[in-house]
TILUMVEX-898817 format. One record per residue (C-alpha): x, y, z; residue in three letters. Coordinates in steps of 0.05 Angstrom, whole numbers, plus 5000, padded with zeros to 4 digits. Example, Ala and Ser with C-alpha at 12.3 -4.5 7.8 and 13.67 -1.06 7.14 Angstrom:
<pts>
524649105156ALA
527349795143SER
</pts>
This chain:
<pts>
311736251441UNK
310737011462UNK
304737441463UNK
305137911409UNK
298238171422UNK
300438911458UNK
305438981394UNK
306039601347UNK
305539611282UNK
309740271256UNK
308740541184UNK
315040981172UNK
314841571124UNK
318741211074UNK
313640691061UNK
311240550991UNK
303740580988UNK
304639740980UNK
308339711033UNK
302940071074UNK
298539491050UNK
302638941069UNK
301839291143UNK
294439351140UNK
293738621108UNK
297038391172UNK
293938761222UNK
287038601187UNK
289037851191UNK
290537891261UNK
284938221288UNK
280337801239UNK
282137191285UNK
284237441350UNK
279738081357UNK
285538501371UNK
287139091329UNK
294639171334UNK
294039961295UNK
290940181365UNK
295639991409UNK
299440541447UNK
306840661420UNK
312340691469UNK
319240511481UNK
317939831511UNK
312639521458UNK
314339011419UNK
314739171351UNK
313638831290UNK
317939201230UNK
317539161156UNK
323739261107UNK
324939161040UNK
332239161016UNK
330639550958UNK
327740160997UNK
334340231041UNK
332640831059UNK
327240571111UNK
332540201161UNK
340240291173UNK
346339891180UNK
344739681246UNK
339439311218UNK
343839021164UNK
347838701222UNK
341638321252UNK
341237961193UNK
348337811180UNK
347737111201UNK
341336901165UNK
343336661088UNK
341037161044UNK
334537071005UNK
333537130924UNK
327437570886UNK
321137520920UNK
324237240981UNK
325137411050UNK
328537391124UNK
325137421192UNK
329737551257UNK
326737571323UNK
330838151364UNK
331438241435UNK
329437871496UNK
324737831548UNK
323038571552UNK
322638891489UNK
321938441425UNK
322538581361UNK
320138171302UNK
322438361237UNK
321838161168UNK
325738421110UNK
324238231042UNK
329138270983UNK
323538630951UNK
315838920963UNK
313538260946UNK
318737850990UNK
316338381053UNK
309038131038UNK
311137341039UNK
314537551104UNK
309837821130UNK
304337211103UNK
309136651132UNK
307937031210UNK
300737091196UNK
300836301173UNK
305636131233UNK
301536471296UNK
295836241326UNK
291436831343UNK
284736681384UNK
280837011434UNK
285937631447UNK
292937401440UNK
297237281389UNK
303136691398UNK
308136771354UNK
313636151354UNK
321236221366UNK
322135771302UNK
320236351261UNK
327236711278UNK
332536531225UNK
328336411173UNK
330936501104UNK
326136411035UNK
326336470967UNK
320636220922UNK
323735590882UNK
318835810818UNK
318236480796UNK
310436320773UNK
305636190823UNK
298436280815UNK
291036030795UNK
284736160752UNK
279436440769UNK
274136430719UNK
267536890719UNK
262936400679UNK
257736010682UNK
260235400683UNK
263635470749UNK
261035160809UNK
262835780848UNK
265736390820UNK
260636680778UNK
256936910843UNK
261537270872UNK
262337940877UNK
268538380865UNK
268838440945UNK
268937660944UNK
275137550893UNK
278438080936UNK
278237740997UNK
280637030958UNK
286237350921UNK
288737610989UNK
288336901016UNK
291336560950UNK
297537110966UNK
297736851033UNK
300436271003UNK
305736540963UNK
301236640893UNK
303437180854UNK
298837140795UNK
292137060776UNK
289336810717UNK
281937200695UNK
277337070628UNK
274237550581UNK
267237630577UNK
266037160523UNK
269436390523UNK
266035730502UNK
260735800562UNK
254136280554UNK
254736940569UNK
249936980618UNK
248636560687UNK
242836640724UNK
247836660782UNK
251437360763UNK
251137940801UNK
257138350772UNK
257238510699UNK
262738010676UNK
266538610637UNK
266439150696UNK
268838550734UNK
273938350696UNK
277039140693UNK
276039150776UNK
279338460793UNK
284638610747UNK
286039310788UNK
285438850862UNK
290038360833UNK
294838870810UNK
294039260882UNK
297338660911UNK
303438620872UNK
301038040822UNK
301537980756UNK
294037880713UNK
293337330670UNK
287737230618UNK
285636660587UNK
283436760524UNK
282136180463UNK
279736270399UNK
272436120396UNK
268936530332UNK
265736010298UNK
269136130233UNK
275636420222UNK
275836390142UNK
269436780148UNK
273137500142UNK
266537820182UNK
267437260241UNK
275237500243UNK
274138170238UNK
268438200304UNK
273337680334UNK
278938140328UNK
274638820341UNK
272138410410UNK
279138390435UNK
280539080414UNK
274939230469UNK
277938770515UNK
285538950504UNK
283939710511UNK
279639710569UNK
283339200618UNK
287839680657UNK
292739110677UNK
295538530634UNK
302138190639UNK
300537570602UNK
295637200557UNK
294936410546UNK
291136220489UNK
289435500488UNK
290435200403UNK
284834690409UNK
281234610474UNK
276334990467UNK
276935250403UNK
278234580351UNK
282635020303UNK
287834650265UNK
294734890285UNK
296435460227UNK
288635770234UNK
290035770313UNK
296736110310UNK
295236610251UNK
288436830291UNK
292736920358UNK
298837260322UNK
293737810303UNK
290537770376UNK
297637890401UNK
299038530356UNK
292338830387UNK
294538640459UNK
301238920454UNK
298739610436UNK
295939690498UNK
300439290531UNK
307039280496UNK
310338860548UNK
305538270561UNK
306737630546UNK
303637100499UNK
303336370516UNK
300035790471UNK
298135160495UNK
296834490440UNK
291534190487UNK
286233830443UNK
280933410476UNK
280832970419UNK
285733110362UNK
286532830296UNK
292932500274UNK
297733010249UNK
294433630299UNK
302133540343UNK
305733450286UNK
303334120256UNK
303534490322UNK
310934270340UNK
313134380263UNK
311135130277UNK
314235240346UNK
321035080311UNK
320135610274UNK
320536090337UNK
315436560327UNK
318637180359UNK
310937370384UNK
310336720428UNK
313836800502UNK
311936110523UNK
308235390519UNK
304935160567UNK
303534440588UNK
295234350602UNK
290933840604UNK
288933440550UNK
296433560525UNK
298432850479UNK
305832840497UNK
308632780575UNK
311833370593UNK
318833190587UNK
316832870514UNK
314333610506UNK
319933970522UNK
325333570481UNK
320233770424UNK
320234510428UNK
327234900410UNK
330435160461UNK
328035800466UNK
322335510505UNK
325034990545UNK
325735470604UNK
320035830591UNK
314135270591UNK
308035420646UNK
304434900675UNK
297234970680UNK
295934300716UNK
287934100727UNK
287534110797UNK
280234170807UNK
276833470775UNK
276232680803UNK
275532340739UNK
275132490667UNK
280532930675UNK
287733130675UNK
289432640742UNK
284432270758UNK
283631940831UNK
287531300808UNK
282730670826UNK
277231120849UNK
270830730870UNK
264530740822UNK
260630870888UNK
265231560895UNK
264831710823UNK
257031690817UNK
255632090882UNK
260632580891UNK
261732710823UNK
267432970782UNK
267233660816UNK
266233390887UNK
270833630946UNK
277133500911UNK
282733570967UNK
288733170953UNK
294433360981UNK
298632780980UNK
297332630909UNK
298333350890UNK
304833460921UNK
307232840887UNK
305233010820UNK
307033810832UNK
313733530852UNK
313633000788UNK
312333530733UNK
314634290765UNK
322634150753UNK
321234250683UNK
316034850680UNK
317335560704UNK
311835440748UNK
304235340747UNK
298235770745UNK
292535270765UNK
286235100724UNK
279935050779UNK
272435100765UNK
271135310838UNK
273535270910UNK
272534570916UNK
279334520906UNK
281134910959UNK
285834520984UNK
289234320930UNK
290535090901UNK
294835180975UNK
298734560964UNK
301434870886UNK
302635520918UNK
307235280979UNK
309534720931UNK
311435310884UNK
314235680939UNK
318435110976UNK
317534410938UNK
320334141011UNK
315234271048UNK
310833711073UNK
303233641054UNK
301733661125UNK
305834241146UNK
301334701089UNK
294334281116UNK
297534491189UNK
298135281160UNK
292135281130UNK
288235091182UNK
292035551227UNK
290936171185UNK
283336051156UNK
279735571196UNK
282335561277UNK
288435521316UNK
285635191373UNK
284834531328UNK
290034571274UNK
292133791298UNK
286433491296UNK
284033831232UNK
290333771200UNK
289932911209UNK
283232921191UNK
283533281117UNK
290432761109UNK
286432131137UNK
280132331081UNK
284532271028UNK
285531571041UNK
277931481045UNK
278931480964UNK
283830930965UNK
280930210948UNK
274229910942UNK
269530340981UNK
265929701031UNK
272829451052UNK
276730251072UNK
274130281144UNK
277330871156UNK
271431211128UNK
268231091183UNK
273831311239UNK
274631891196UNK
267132041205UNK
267631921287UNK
273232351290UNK
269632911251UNK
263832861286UNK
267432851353UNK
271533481327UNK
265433891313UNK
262433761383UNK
268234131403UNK
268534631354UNK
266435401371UNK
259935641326UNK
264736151293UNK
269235591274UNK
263435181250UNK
260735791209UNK
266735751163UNK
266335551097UNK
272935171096UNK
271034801155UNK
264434631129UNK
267934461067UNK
272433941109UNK
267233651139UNK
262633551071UNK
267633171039UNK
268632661101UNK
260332601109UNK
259732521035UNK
264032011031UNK
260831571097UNK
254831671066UNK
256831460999UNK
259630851031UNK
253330651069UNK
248030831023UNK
252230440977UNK
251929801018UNK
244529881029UNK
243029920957UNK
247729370936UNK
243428960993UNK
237329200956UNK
238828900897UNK
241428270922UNK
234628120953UNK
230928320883UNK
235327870847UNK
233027360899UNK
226227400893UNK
227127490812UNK
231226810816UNK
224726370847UNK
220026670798UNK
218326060773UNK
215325850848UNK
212626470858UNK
209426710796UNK
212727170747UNK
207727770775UNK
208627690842UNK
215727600838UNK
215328260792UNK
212128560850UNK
216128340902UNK
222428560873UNK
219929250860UNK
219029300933UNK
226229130948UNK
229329550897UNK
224330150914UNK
227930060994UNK
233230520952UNK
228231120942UNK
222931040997UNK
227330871063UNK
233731161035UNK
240030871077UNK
243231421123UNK
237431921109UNK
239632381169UNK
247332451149UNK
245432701073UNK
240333231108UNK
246533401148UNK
250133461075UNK
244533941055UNK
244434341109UNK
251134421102UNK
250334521022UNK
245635111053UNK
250635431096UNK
255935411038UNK
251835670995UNK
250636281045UNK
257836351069UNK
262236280995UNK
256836130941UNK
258835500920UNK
253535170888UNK
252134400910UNK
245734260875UNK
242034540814UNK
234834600840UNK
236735070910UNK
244035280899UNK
243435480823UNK
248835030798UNK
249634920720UNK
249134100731UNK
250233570771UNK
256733510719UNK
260034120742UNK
259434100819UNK
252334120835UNK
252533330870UNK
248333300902UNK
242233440858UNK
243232580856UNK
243632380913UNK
237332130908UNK
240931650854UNK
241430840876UNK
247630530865UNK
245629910842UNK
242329660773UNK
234629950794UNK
233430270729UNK
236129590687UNK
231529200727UNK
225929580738UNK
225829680653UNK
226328970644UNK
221328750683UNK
216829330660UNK
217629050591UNK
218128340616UNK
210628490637UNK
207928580564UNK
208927940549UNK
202827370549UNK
205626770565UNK
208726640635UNK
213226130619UNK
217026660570UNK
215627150633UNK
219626720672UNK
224726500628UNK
225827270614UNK
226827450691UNK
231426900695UNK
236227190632UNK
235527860662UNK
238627660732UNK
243427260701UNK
246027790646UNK
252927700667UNK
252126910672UNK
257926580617UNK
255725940626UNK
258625310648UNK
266325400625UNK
266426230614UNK
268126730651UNK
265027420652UNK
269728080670UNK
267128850684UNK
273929180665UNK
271029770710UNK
271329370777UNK
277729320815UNK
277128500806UNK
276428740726UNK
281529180715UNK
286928680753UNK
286228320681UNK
288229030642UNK
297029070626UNK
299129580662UNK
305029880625UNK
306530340685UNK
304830540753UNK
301131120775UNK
307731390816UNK
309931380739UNK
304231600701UNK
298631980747UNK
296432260679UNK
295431540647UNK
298531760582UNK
301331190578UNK
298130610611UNK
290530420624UNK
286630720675UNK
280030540703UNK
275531000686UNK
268031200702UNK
263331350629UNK
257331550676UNK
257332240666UNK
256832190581UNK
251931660584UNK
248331970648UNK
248432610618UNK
245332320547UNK
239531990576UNK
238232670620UNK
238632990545UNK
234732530505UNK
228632440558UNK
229832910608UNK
231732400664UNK
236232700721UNK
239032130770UNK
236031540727UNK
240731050691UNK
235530560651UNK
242130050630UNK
246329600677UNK
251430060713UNK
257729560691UNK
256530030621UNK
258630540663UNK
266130340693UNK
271430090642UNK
278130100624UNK
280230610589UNK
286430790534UNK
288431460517UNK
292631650464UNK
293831170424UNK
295630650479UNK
294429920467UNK
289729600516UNK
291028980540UNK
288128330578UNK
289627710594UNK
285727050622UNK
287326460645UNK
283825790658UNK
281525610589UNK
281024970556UNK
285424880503UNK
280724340475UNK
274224750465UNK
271325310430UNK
269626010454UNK
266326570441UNK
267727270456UNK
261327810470UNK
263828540484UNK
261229130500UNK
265429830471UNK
262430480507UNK
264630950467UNK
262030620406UNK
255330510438UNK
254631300459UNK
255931540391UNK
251131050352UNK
245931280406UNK
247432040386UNK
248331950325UNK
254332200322UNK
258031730262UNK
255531490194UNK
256130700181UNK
262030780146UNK
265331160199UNK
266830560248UNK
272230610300UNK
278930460273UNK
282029910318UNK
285529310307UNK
284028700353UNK
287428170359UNK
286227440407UNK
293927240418UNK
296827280351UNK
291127280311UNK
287427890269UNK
280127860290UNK
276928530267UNK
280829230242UNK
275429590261UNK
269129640307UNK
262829690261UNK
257830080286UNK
252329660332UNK
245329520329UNK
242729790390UNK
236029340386UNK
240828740392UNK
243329010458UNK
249329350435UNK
253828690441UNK
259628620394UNK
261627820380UNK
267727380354UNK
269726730349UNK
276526580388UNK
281026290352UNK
284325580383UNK
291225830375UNK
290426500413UNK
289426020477UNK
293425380453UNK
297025400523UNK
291225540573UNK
292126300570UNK
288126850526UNK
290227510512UNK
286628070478UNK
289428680447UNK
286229340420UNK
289929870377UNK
287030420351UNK
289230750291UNK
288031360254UNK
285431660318UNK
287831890378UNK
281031910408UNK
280231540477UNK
278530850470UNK
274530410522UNK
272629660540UNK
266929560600UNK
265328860593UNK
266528150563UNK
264727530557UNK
268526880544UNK
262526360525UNK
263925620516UNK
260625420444UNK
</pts>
């Protein structure tokens, strides 16, 4: 290491004005984090000096320098060399890019590599040598100005400044914008730019740095065969088009949002594309065939007109929602766009979602939410490095900076698909947060990602992790504590010890309820009614770990001052709980409260005890199979070990083509918060919540043991999916869910009729002997004539 904090800085007359940038970036950087301004320091002949080149302004350095470089292998477009000249008087640290854009990744990858604090600057040897080119030539992430993002559409234009510059950092070199109007409203209560002024400045910022400007831009009129709807559809993007000073590429999503049928969605965007390219004749166009819920036919049509080869399209991308895996996709497209297909890979969501947290606990999934903290880096680094080999490269889909994290892991993964998780976390740390505790901060962002893994009561670590953190911030400087991405850090790692905890203490809760419900016949239905509603209210009244979650909102507070991320609904402005805002539940319990306390509210209006009791006794034992059965929450880890699993997650972290357990309690949360304005109340038992889940088309299977051959059985299942649409209405009678299931060999239903919700929602069938002649019982579901998802919670094998 060597002091570089007496260094100069020189700007040479034959700097580009970018290249004058790059200079000031780093200098700003520097004195950002280590209070010293290297632009004031005095020159002289013995300074150190820190030098800027790029090879295609030769005119700026000589052969000499040429020679100090003859040793390092050159590097390709966008890439970069670093030498460290001279000894132990004068030094020299040099980068030389292979371009303006190379000189700035240079110059990011010193800023990333010293540790600056408290007036000096150490810069490593390591850094001499160095030799990079990026491995993708797209690198970069969305960020959307709408309301529907948990952070974004507060910021100012001074605020995406400051987190393009940081996204560039770490090696992005484009950024993805929207237009004024998508599928969200047009207004949030949370804006303070006008979303079309900001749009015009962000795309100048992100041009000032060298980066290209994406917009994403679907097809939302609501009628396309209406010629007025076309016409203001095409007049809007006339506005937009002609007014956006910068634009090197468009990606127009076919069907999510935007429903269109293949044909409609390429004839509307063919005409979009004519408008865009006579104001910017060179941009590119991009289409992506995600659908959240196509019909049969909707791939067939879209890959039937990519062979034609549209000479307007550039690219495909590969999104979420996409049918096909990626390497199904791009041995469907001609080869024209086989090298040219972007990836715009979901990085920002736990569940319901592109890649979900495989096995994630239903305690994780009900507190923190599908926009909670989201930093993965182990998991994203193995799925960047699964599906970037056949992309050009990936510009990001996130609905905030919760997934933080996880946008620096794509961009160095882009950059250098080598490079370890850890070394980024180690970077990152370095450069945003604190030098001073890089290790320590480093292991404990890698250690919380393993807080996710398994069932939630047995994973101490949670708790180490939460020592450690706590321990760590003891230590930690108030500036360091003041910064969002260390209050970020340590969110995640309270949430989830408090998720754990609270968890246990309402599971305990419940237990004792069921207790006291079980001996209602000695006690008296009422007072065992009354009893139990004292244990189960333990959840609400003396809430378990009540001084870590005020911790939480504090820090929800301070994040919402320092970066505007929006953690609850009520103080924070967030849309929902859905889309970030968590903690606006966490006064939720996470156990069956609201099943219970309904049933014995309507347990109370009847007359007679003895039906009072016998009631209280069915509602505890709900799950009960009887003497013989056996009873199975598909959602549970001891469920889902029942469910086929056609492949592993290290195979298919997408689950296109295997089950996944998945988590139904945002839909069915978020229709009781819609039908009765409930918020963090869940009046149904919370096994309707977790299932197992097929997408696609994908069979779903299961298989029990332990029957007896020589007796009869009946099957009781609940379908989710079915249930939430008969609740909203959503299908006519004769519009039952197409799926053929069958007990071993045997046909028992081609399709799930729609259910009587008074009988409690409970579809039955009678097992056929043969389909467990040998001890063993396996069920199979296939949907047809849909490629909707399709989901089982719970059964029930009943002796007759």
């Amino acid at each position: 290491m060597f002091d570089l904090a007496t260094a100069v800085v020189p700007k040479t007359p034959y700097m580009t004005v970018f290249e004058k940038k790059t200079v000031d970036v780093f200098c700003e950087e520097l004195a950002g984090r280590s209070g010293v301004d290297l632009r004031g320091n005095a020159v002289s002949a013995e300074a150190d000096t820190i030098e800027f080149y790029n090879e295609g302004n030769p005119a700026a350095y000589g052969e000499n320098l040429l020679e100090l470089f003859r040793d390092i292998p050159e590097a390709g477009k966008e890439g970069f060399r670093i030498r460290i000249a001279g000894g132990e008087g004068r030094r020299r640290l040099i980068v030389l890019g292979k371009d303006e854009r190379g000189e700035f990744y240079g110059c990011a990858r010193i800023l990333r590599r010293v540790a600056a604090k408290n007036g000096r600057i150490l810069c490593p040897e390591e850094l001499d040598g160095v030799s990079m080119t990026p491995e993708y030539p797209l690198r970069g992430h969305q960020l959307g100005f709408r309301d529907k993002n948990n952070t974004y559409s507060a910021w100012t234009v001074k605020d995406f400044e400051r987190y393009i510059r940081d996204m560039a950092l770490f090696g992005a070199n484009a950024i993805e914008l929207l237009p004024p109007k998508t599928d969200d409203a047009l207004f949030s209560s949370t804006f303070v730019e006008d979303p079309f002024r900001l749009m015009i400045e962000v795309s100048r910022i992100i041009h000032s740095y060298h980066m290209d400007v994406w917009l994403w831009y679907p097809n939302v009129g609501e009628d396309y065969d209406d010629l007025d709807c076309l016409y203001r559809e095409l007049q809007e993007r006339e506005l937009i088009f002609s007014s956006i000073p910068y634009l090197d590429a468009i990606l127009v999503p076919l069907g999510d949002p935007g429903s269109l049928w293949p044909d409609r969605a390429m004839q509307v965007t063919e005409e979009c594309a004519k408008i865009m390219r006579k104001y910017h004749p060179h941009a590119g166009v991009w289409v992506a065939p995600q659908h959240f819920q196509p019909e049969p036919g909707w791939y067939d049509d879209f890959y039937n007109l990519i062979a034609k080869e549209p000479d307007w399209i550039d690219g495909v991308c590969f999104a979420p929602w996409e049918q096909h895996e990626i390497m199904e996709m791009r041995d469907k497209l001609p080869e024209r766009y086989r090298h040219n297909i972007r990836n715009y890979p979901d990085i920002s969501h736990n569940t319901n979602c592109q890649f979900p947290v495989p096995m994630w606990d239903n305690a994780f999934a009900m507190t923190l939410g599908r926009e909670g903290n989201s930093a993965r880096p182990k998991a994203m680094k193995y799925i960047h490095n699964m599906i970037e080999p056949y992309t050009c490269g990936a510009i990001t889909y996130s609905e905030g900076i919760h997934d933080d994290i996880n946008k620096v892991i794509w961009c160095d993964q882009d950059f250098d698909s080598r490079t370890e998780a850890a070394d980024t976390i180690r970077d990152y740390v370095r450069l945003f947060i604190d030098s001073e505790i890089t290790e320590e901060l480093t292991d404990l962002v890698l250690r919380s990602e393993d807080d996710w893994a398994g069932p939630i009561l047995a994973n101490d670590g949670i708790d180490r992790v939460y020592r450690d953190m706590c321990a760590l911030d003891d230590k930690a400087d108030e500036k360091t504590r003041n910064n969002y991405r260390y209050q970020m850090i340590k969110l995640r790692i309270f949430s989830d010890y408090w998720t754990k905890h609270k968890y246990a203490a309402d599971q305990e809760n419940e237990k004792k309820a069921r207790e006291v419900l079980a001996r209602a016949a000695q006690l008296g239905s009422e007072a065992a009614i009354k009893e139990a509603r004292s244990a189960l209210n333990l959840s609400r009244d003396v809430p378990a770990m009540e001084e870590v979650l005020s911790e939480m909102q504090k820090l929800a507070d301070e994040l919402y001052k320092n970066c505007k991320i929006q953690l609850t609904v009520t103080w924070h402005r967030g849309q929902r709980w859905i889309r970030g805002a968590y903690l606006e539940t966490a006064g939720m319990p996470l156990n069956d409260y609201q099943y219970l306390m309904g049933r014995m509210k309507e347990i109370e209006k009847e007359s007679d005890e003895e039906r009072r009791v016998g009631e209280l006794l069915a509602c505890i034992s709900r799950e009960d199979p009887g003497e013989g059965g056996i009873y199975c929450s598909l959602g549970t880890p001891e469920g889902f070990a029942h469910v086929t699993q056609y492949r592993t997650w290290e195979e298919d972290p997408g689950y296109l083509k295997t089950p996944l357990k998945d988590h139904s309690i945002y839909s069915i949360m978020g229709m009781f918060h819609q039908m009765r304005g409930w918020h963090d109340e869940f009046p149904m038992p919370l096994s309707w919540a977790w299932n197992a889940t097929a997408l696609y088309g994908t069979p779903l299977e299961v298989t029990f043991d332990g029957l007896d051959p020589e007796k009869e059985y009946r099957l009781k299942v609940f379908y989710p999916n079915a249930f939430l649409k008969a609740v909203h209405h959503m299908q006519r009678p004769e519009e039952d869910t197409e799926c053929r299931f069958y007990a071993g060999d045997t046909l028992l239903a081609d399709r799930i009729p729609r259910p009587e919700i008074s009988s409690g929602a409970v579809w039955e069938y009678d097992l056929p002997k043969s389909s467990y002649a040998d001890g063993t019982l396996r069920l199979k579901w296939q949907v047809y004539g849909t490629l909707k998802a399709f989901a089982v919670s719970e059964l029930w094998i009943v002796r007759k």
